[in-house]
PDB file of N, H, CA, C and O in Angstrom:
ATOM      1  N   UNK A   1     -98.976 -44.850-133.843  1.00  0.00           N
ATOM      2  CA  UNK A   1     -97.710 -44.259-134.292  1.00  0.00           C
ATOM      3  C   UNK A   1     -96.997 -43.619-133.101  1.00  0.00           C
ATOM      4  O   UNK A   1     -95.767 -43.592-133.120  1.00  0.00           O
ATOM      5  N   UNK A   2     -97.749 -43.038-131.938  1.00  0.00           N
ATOM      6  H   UNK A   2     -98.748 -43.061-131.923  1.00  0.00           H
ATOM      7  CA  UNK A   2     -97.258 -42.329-130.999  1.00  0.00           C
ATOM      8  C   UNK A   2     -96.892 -42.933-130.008  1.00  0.00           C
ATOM      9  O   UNK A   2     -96.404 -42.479-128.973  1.00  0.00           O
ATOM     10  N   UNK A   3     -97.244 -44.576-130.454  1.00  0.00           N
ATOM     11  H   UNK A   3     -97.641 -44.945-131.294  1.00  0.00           H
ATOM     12  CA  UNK A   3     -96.744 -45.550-129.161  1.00  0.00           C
ATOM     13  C   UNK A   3     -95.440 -46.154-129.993  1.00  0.00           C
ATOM     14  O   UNK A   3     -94.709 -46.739-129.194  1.00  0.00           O
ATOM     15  N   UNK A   4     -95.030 -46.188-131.062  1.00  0.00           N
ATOM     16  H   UNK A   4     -95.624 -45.713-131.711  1.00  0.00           H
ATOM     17  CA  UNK A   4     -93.863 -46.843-131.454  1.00  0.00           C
ATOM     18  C   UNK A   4     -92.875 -45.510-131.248  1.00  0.00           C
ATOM     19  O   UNK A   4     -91.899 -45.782-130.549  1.00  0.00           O
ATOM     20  N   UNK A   5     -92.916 -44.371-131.630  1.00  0.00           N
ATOM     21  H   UNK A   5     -93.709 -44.150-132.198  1.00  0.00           H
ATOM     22  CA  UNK A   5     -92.246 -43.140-131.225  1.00  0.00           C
ATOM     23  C   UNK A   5     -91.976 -43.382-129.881  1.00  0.00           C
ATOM     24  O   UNK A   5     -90.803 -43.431-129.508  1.00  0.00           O
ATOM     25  N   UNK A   6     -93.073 -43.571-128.951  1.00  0.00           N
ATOM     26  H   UNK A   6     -94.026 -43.531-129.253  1.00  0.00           H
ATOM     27  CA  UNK A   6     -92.243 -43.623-127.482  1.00  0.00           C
ATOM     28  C   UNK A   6     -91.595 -45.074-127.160  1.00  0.00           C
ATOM     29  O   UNK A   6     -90.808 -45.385-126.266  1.00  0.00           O
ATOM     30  N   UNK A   7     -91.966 -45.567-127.802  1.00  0.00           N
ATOM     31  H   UNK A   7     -92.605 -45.314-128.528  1.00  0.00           H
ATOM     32  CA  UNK A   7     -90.864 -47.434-127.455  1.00  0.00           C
ATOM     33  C   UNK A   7     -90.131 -47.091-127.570  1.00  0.00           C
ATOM     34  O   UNK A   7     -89.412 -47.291-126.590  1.00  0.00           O
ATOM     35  N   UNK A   8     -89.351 -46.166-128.838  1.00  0.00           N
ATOM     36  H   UNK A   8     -89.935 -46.004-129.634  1.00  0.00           H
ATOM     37  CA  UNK A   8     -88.089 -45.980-129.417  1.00  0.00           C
ATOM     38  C   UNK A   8     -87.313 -45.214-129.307  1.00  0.00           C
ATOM     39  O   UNK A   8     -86.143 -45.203-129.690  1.00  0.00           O
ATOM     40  N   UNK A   9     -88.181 -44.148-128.511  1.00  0.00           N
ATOM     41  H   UNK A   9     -89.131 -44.157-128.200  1.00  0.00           H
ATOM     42  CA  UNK A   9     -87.261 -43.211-128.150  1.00  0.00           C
ATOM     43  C   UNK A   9     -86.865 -43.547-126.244  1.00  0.00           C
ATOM     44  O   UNK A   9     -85.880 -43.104-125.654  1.00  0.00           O
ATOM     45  N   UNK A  10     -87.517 -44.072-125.885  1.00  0.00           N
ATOM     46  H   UNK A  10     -88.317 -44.432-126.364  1.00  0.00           H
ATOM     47  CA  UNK A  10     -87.778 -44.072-124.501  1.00  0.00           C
ATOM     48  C   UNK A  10     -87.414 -45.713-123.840  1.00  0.00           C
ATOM     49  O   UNK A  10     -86.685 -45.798-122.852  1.00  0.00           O
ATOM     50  N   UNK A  11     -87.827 -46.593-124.301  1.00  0.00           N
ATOM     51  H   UNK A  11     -88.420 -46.524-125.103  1.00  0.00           H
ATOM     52  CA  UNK A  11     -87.908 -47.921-124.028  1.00  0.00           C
ATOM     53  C   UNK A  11     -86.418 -48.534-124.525  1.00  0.00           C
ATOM     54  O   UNK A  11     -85.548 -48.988-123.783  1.00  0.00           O
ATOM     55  N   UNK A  12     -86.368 -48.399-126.214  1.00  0.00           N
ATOM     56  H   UNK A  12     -87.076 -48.030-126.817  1.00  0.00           H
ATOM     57  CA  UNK A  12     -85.092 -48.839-126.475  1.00  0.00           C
ATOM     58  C   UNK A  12     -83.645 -48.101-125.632  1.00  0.00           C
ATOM     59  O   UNK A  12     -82.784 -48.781-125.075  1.00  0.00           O
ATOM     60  N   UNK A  13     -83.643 -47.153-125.678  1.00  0.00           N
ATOM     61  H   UNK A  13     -84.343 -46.601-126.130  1.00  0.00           H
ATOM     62  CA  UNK A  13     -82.445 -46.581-125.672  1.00  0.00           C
ATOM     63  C   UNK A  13     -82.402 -47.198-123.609  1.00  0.00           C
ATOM     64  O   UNK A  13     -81.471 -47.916-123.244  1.00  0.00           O
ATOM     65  N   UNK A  14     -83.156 -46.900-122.915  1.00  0.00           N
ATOM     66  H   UNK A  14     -83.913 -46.317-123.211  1.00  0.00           H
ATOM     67  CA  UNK A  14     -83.512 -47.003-121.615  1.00  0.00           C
ATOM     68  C   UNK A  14     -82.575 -48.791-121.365  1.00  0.00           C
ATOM     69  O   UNK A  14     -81.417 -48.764-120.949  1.00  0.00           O
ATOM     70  N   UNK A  15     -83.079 -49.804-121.594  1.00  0.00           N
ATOM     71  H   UNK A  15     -84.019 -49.826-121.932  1.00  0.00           H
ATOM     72  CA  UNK A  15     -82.344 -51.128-122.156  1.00  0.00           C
ATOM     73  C   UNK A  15     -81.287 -51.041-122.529  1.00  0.00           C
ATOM     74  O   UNK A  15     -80.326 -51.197-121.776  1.00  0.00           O
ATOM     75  N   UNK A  16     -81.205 -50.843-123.451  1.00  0.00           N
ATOM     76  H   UNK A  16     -81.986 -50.716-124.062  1.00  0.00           H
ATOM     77  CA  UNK A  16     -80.000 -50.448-124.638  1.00  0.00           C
ATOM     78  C   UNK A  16     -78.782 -49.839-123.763  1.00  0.00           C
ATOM     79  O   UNK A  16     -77.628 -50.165-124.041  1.00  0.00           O
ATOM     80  N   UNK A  17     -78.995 -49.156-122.949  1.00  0.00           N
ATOM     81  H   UNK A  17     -79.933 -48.891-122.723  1.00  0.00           H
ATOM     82  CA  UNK A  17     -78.378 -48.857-121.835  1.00  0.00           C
ATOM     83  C   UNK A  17     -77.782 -49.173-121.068  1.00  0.00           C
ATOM     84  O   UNK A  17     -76.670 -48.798-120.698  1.00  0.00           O
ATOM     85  N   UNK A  18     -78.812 -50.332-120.520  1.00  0.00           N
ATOM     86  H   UNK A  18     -79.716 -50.637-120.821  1.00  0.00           H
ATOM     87  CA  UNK A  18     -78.718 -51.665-119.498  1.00  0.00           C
ATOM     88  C   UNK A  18     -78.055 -53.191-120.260  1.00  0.00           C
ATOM     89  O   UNK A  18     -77.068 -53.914-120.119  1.00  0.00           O
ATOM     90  N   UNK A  19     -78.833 -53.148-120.807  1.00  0.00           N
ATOM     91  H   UNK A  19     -79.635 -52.561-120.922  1.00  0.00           H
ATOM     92  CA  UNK A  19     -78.063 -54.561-121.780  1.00  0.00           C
ATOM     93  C   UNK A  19     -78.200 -54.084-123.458  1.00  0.00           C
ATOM     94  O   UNK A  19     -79.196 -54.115-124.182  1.00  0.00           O
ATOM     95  N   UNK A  20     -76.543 -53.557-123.816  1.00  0.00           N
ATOM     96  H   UNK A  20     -75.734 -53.532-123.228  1.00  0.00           H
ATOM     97  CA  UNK A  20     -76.290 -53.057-125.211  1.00  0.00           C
ATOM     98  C   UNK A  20     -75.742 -53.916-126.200  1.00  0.00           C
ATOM     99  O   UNK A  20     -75.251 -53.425-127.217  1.00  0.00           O
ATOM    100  N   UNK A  21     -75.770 -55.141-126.017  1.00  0.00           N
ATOM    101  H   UNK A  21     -76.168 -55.540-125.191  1.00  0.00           H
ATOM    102  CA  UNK A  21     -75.676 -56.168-127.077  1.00  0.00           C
ATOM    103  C   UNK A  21     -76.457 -56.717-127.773  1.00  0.00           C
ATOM    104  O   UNK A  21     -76.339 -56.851-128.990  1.00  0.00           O
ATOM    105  N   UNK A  22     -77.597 -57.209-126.916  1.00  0.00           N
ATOM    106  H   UNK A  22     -77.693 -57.099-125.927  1.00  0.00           H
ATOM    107  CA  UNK A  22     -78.698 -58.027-127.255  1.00  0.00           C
ATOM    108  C   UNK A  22     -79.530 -56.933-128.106  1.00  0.00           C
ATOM    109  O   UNK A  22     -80.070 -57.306-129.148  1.00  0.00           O
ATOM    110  N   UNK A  23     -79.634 -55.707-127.719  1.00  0.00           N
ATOM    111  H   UNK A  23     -79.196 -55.405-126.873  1.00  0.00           H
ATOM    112  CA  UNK A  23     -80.708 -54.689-128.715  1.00  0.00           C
ATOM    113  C   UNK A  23     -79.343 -54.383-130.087  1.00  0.00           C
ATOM    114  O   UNK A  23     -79.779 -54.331-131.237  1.00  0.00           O
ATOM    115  N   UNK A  24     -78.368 -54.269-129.962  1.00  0.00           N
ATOM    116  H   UNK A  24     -78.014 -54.312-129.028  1.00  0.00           H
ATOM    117  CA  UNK A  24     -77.921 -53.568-131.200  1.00  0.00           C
ATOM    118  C   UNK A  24     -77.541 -54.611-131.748  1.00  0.00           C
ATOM    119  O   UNK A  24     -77.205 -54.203-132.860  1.00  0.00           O
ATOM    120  N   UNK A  25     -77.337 -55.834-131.725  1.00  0.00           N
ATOM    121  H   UNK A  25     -77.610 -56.165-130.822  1.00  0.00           H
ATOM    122  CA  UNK A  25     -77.543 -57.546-132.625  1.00  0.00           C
ATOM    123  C   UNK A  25     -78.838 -57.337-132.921  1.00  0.00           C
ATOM    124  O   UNK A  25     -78.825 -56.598-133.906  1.00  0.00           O
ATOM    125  N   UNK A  26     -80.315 -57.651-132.521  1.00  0.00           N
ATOM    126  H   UNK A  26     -80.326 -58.251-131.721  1.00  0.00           H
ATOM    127  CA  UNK A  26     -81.580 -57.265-132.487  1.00  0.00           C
ATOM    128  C   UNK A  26     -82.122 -56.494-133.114  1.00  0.00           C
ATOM    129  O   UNK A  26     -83.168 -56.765-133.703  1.00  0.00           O
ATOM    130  N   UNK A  27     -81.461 -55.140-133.161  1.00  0.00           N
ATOM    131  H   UNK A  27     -80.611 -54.919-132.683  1.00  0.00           H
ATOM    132  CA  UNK A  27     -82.434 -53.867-134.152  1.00  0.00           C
ATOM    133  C   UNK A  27     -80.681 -53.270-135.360  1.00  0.00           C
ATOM    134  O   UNK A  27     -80.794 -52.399-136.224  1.00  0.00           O
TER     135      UNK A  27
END
């Protein structure tokens, strides 16, 4: 649980950042 908390808080947004199309089509 404490590894999907940090994907999501940390990993997505980090990307999401960098390339914001492909994750917010995606999630």
């Amino acid at each position: 649980m404490s590894r999907i908390y940090w994907y999501h808080c940390h990993i997505i947004p980090f990307y999401s950042m960098l390339f914001p199309y492909p994750f917010l089509n995606g999630l």
